[in-house]
Short mmCIF file of the C-alpha atoms (twelve columns), coordinates in Angstrom:
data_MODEL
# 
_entry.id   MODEL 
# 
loop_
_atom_site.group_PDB 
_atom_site.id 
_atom_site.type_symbol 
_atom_site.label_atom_id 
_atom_site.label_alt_id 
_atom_site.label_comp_id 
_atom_site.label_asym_id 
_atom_site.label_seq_id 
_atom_site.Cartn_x 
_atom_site.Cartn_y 
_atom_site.Cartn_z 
_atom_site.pdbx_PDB_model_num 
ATOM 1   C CA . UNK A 1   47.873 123.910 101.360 1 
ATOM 2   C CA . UNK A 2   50.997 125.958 102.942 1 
ATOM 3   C CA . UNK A 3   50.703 129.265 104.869 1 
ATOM 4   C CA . UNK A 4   52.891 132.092 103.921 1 
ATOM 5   C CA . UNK A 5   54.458 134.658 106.506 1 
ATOM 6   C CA . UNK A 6   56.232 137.533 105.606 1 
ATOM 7   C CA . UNK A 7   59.361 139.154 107.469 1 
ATOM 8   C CA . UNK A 8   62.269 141.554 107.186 1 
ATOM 9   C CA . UNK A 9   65.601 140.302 108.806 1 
ATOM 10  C CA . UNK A 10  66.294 142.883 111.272 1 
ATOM 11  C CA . UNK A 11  70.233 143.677 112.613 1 
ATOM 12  C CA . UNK A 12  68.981 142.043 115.671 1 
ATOM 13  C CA . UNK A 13  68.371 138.596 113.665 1 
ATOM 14  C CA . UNK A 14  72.676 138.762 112.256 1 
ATOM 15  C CA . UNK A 15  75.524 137.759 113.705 1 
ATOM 16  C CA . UNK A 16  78.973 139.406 113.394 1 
ATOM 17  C CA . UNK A 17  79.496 138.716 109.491 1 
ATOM 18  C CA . UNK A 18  76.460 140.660 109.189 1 
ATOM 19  C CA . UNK A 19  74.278 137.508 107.911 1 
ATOM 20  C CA . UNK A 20  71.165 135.680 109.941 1 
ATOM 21  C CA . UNK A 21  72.842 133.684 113.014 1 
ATOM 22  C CA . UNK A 22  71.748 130.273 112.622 1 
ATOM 23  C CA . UNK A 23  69.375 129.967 115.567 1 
ATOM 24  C CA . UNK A 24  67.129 132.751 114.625 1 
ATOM 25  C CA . UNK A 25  66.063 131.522 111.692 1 
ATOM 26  C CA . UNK A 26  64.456 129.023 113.893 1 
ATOM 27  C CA . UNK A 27  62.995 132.007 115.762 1 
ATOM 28  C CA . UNK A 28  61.635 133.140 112.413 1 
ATOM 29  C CA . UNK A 29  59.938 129.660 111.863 1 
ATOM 30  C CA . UNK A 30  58.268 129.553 115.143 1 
ATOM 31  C CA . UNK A 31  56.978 133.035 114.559 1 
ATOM 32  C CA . UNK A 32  55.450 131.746 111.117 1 
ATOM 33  C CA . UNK A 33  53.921 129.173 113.370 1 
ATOM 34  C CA . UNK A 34  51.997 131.834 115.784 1 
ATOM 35  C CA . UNK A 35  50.955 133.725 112.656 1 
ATOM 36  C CA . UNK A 36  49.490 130.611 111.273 1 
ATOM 37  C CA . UNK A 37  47.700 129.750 114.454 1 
ATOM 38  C CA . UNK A 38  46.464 133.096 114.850 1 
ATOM 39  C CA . UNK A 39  44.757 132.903 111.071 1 
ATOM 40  C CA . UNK A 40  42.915 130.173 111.544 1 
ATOM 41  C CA . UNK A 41  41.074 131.621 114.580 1 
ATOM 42  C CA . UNK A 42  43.239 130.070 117.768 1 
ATOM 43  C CA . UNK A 43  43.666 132.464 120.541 1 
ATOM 44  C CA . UNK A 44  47.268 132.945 121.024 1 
ATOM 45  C CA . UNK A 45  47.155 133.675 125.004 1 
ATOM 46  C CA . UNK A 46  44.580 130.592 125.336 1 
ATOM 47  C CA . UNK A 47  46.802 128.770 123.259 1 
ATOM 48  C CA . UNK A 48  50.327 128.817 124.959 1 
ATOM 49  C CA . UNK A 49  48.807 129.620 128.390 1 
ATOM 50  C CA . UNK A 50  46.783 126.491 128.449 1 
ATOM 51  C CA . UNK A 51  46.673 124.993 131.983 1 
ATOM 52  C CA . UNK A 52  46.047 121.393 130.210 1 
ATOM 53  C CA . UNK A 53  48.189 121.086 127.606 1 
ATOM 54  C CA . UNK A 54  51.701 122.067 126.052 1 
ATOM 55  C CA . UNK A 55  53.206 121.863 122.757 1 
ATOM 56  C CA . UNK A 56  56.640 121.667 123.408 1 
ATOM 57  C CA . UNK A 57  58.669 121.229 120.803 1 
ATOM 58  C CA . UNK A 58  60.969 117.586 120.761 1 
ATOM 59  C CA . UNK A 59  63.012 117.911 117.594 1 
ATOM 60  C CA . UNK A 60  64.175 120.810 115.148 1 
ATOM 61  C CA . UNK A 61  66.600 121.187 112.311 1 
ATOM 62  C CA . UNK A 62  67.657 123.818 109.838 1 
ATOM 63  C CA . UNK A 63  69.391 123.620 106.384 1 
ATOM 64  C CA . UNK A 64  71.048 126.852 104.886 1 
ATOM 65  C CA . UNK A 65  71.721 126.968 101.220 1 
ATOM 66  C CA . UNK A 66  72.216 130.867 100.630 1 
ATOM 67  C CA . UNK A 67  73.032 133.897 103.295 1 
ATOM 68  C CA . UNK A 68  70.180 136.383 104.144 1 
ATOM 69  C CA . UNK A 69  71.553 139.966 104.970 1 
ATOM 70  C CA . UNK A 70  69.804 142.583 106.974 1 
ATOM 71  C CA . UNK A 71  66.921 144.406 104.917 1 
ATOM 72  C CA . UNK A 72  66.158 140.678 102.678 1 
ATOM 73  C CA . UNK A 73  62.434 140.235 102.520 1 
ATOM 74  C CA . UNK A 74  61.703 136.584 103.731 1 
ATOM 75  C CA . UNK A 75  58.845 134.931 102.852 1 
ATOM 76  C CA . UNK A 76  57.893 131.492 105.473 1 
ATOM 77  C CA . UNK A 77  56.062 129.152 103.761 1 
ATOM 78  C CA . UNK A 78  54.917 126.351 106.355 1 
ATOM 79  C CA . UNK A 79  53.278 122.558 106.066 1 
ATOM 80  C CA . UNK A 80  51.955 121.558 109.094 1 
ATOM 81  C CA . UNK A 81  51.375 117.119 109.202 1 
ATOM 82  C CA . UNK A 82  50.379 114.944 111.729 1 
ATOM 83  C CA . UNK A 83  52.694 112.094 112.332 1 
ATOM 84  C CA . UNK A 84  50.788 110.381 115.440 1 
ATOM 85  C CA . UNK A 85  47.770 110.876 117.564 1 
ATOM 86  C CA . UNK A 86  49.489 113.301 119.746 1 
ATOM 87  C CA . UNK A 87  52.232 114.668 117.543 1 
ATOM 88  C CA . UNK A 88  53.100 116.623 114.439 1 
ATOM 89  C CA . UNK A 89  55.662 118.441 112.370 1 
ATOM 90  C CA . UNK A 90  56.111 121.860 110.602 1 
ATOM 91  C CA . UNK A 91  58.305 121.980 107.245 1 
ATOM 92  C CA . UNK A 92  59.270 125.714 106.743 1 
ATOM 93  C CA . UNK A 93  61.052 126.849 103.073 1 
ATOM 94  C CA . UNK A 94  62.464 130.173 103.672 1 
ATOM 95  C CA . UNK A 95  62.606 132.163 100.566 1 
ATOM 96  C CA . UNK A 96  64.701 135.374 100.010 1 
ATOM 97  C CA . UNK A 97  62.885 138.328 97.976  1 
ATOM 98  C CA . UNK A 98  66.274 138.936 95.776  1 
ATOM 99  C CA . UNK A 99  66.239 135.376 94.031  1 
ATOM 100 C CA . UNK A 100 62.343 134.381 93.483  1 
ATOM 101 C CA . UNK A 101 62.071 130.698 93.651  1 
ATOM 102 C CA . UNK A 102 65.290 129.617 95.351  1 
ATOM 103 C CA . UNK A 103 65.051 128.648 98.926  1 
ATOM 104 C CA . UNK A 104 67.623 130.542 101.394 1 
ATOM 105 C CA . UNK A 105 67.107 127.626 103.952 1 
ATOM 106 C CA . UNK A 106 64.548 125.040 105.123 1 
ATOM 107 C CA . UNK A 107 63.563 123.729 108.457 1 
ATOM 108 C CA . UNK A 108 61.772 121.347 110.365 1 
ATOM 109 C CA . UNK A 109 59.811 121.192 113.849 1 
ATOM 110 C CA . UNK A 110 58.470 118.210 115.645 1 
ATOM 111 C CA . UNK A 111 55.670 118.682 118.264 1 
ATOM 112 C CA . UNK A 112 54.619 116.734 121.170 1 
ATOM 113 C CA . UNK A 113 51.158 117.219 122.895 1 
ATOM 114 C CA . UNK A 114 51.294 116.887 126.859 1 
ATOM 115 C CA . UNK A 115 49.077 116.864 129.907 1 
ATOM 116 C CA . UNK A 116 50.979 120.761 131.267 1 
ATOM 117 C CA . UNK A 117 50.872 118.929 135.232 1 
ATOM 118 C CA . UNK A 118 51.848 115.059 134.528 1 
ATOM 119 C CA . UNK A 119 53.983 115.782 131.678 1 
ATOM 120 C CA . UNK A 120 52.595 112.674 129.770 1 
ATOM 121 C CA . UNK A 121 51.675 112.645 126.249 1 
ATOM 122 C CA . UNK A 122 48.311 113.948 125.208 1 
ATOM 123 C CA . UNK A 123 45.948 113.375 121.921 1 
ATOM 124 C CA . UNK A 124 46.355 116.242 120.063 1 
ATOM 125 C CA . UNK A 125 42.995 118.737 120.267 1 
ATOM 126 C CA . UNK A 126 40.048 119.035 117.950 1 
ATOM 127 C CA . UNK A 127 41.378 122.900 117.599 1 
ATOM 128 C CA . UNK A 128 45.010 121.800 116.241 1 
ATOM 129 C CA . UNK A 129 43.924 118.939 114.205 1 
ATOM 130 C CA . UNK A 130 42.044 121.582 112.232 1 
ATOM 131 C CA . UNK A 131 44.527 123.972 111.986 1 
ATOM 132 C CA . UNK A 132 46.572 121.177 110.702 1 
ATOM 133 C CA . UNK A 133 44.220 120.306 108.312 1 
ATOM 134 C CA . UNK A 134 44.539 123.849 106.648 1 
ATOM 135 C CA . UNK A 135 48.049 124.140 106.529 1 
# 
């Protein structure tokens, strides 16, 4: 099962050809991400103010395959999967509201969970597992 966030691109999200600069789509993602934590019942503030762990993120990539223009209705669908006891990865299809179907870009997240003082790795919690489970 995926989770689906919804979002207008904003003249804050564009660059100066008037289409969405590459790194906010990213931002975009990762907002997709709080919404989807949020659904499931986690606590945002308890969640990335936690004195014993962090979920920093080690790896991220986006593919573009079409432009997205101020005013475009995106729609975030996200995958969450869990690639090791203390990691896991988001796949996010971005989809554009003026072609239905056809992705406007795609992107990836890898997560790492770490002791927030030692900086080692950490298993991941009973909390995330299940959110990962849902999505």
């Amino acid at each position: 099962m995926s989770f689906t966030y919804t979002r207008t691109v904003h003249f804050q999200d564009t660059d100066a050809a008037g289409v969405v600069y590459f790194a906010n789509v990213l931002a975009m993602c990762h907002e997709a991400y709080e919404a989807s934590l949020a659904a499931s019942g986690i606590n945002l503030k308890a969640f990335f103010s936690n004195p014993d762990r962090a979920i920093p993120i080690i790896h991220a990539t986006v593919d573009f395959y079409r432009p997205m223009f101020v005013g475009d209705r995106l729609t975030i669908q996200l995958t969450a999967k869990q690639v090791g006891a203390d990691e896991f990865e988001i796949a996010y299809q971005v989809f554009s509201g003026e072609i239905a179907g056809k992705s406007a870009a795609k992107a990836l997240s890898k997560h790492v969970c770490i002791d927030a003082v030692s900086r080692t790795r950490k298993q991941l919690s009973e909390e995330l597992m299940q959110w990962i489970r849902q999505f």
